[in-house]
C-alpha positions in Angstrom: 47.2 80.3 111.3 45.4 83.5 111.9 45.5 85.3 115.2 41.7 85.7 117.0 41.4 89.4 116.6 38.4 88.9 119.0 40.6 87.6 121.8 44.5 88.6 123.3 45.8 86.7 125.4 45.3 87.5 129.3 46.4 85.1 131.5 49.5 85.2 133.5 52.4 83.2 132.4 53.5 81.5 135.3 56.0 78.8 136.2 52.9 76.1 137.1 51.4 77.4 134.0 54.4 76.4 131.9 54.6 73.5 134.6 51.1 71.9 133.1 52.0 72.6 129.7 55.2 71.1 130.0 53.4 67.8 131.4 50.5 67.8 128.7 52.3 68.8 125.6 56.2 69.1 125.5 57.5 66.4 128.0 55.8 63.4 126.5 57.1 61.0 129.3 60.6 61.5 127.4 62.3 64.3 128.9 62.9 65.3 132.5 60.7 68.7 134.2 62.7 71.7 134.4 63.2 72.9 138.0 61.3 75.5 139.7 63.9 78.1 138.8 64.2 77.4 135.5 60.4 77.7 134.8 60.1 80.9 136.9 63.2 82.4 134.9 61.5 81.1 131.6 57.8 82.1 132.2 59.4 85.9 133.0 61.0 85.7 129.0 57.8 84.4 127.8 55.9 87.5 129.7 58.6 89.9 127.9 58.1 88.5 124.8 54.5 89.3 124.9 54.9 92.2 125.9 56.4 93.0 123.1 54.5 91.8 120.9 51.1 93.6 121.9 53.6 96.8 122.1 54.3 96.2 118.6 50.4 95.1 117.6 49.7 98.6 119.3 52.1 100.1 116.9 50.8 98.7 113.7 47.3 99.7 114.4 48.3 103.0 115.2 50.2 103.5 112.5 47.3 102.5 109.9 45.1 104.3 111.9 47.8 107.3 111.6 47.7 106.4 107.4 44.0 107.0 107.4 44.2 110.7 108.8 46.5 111.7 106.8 45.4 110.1 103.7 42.0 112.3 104.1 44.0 114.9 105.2 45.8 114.3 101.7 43.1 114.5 99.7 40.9 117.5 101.6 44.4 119.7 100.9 44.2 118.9 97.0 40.7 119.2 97.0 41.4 123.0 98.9 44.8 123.6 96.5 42.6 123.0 93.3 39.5 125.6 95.2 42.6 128.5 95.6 44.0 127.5 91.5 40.0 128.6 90.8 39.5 131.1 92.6 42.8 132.5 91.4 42.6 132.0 87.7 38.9 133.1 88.1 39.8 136.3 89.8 42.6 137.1 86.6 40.3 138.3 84.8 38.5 141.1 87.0 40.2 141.3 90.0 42.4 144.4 90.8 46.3 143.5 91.7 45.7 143.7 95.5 43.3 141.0 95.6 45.0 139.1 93.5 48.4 139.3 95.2 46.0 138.1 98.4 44.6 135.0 96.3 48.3 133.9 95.4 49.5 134.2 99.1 46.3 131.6 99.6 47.3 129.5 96.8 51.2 129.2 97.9 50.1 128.5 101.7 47.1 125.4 100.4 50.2 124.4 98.0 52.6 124.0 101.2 50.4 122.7 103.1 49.4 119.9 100.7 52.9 119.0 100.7 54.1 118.4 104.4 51.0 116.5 104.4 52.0 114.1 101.7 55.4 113.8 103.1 54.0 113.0 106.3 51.9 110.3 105.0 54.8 108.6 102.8 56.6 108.9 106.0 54.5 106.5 107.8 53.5 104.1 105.1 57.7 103.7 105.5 56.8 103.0 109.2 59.3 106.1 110.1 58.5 108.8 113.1 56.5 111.6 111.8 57.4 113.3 115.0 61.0 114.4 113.0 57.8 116.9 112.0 56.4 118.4 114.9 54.1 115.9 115.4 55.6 114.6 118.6 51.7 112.9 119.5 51.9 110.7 116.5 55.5 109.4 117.5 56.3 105.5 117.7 59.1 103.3 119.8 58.7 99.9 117.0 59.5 96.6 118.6 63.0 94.9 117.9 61.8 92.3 116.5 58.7 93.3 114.3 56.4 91.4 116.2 53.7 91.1 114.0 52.2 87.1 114.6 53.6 83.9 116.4 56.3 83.1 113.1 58.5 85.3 114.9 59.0 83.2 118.0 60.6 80.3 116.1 63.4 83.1 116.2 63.4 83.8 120.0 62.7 81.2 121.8 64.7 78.6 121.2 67.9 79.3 123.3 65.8 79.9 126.2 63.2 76.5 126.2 67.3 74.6 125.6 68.4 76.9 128.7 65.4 75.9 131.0 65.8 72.0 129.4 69.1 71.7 130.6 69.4 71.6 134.3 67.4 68.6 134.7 68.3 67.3 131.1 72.2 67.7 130.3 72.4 66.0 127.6 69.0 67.9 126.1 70.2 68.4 122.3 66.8 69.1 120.4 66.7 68.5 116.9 63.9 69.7 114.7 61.7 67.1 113.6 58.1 67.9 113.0 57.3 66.5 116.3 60.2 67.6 118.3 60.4 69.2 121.8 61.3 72.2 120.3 58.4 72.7 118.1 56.2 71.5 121.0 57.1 74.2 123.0 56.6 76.7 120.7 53.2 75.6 119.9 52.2 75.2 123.2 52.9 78.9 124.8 51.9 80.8 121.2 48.3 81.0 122.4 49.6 82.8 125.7 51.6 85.2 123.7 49.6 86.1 120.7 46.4 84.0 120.7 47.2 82.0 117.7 47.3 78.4 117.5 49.6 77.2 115.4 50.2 73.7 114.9 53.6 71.7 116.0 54.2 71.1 112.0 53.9 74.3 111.0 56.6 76.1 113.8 59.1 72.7 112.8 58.6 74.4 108.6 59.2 77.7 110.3 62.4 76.2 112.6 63.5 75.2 109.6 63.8 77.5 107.2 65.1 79.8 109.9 68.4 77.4 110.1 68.5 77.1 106.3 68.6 80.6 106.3 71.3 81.0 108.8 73.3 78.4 106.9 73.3 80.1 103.8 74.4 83.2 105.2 77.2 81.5 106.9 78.2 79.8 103.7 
């Protein structure tokens, strides 16, 4: 599922908010309502968690945005370096030494400059800080978790929707079926974090492969 690049996500994450989603889509008549508390604390992790993830949108469109400049940066200092190798090999032939000691200055200074610019662009297609350059503007803080769509959020939400299930549900031990509470959570409140709408089968594949993956590492 594709994010709406036309549309981020604006309203307020509130404990009635998750209240009414809870009632529509997660509960199903099966499970008990968290408490006011719970929700309160639960809508303020939800409200982080976007947060961070338009910090980290922010970031990535900067960042290509920064790859553009200095791609035509890039090629405007080749395109001056090959002008100085002319005029230089040009000016060999008639030129007195002075003037051609002054062409050569040119040429090394076009030559250096073509090459901090190239460092600085592989530096940010590598999504490092070109401000290590004295470039302090083009600087970037990138979010913990690489925010970059809703797959993501099958990683940190979890733990908290069990946390907030628990008071009024003690024996709340979700498992991860395609329809589970779980997955039903997460597919409700991705449309208030990143606009996307995935469906509840799709964040149970990703819950899935996420404990997969944990259990091979562990094995």
């Amino acid at each position: 599922m594709k994010r709406r690049s036309s549309e981020r996500p604006t309203k307020p994450i509130t404990a009635q908010c998750l209240r009414e989603l809870f009632t529509k889509k997660v509960l199903r008549g099966q499970l008990k309502m968290p408490t006011d508390s719970d929700l309160e604390k639960l809508a303020r992790v939800l409200e982080h968690w976007r947060g961070e993830f338009q910090r980290q949108s922010y970031s990535q469109n900067r960042r290509s945005l920064q790859s553009k400049v200095f791609a035509a940066l890039a090629s405007a200092s080749e395109k001056l370096v090959q002008f100085d190798q002319g005029e230089l090999n040009t000016a060999k032939e008639h030129a007195p030494q002075q003037a051609l000691s002054y062409l050569k200055e040119r040429l090394a200074e076009s030559e250096d400059f073509c090459a901090e610019i190239e460092h600085i662009k592989e530096l940010i297609e590598k999504g490092l800080p070109p401000g290590l350059f004295g470039h302090p503007a083009l600087s970037y803080s990138p979010a913990i978790n690489d925010a970059t769509g809703w797959k993501w959020l099958a990683d940190v939400l979890p733990a908290d929707f069990v946390t907030a299930m628990k008071s009024a549900n003690p024996e709340f031990a979700p498992g991860i079926s395609h329809s589970g509470p779980v997955a039903r959570f997460i597919a409700a409140v991705t449309p208030l974090i990143t606009g996307e709408e995935p469906t509840i089968a799709s964040v149970a594949t990703q819950l899935k492969t996420r404990r997969r993956d944990r259990d091979e590492s562990c094995s």
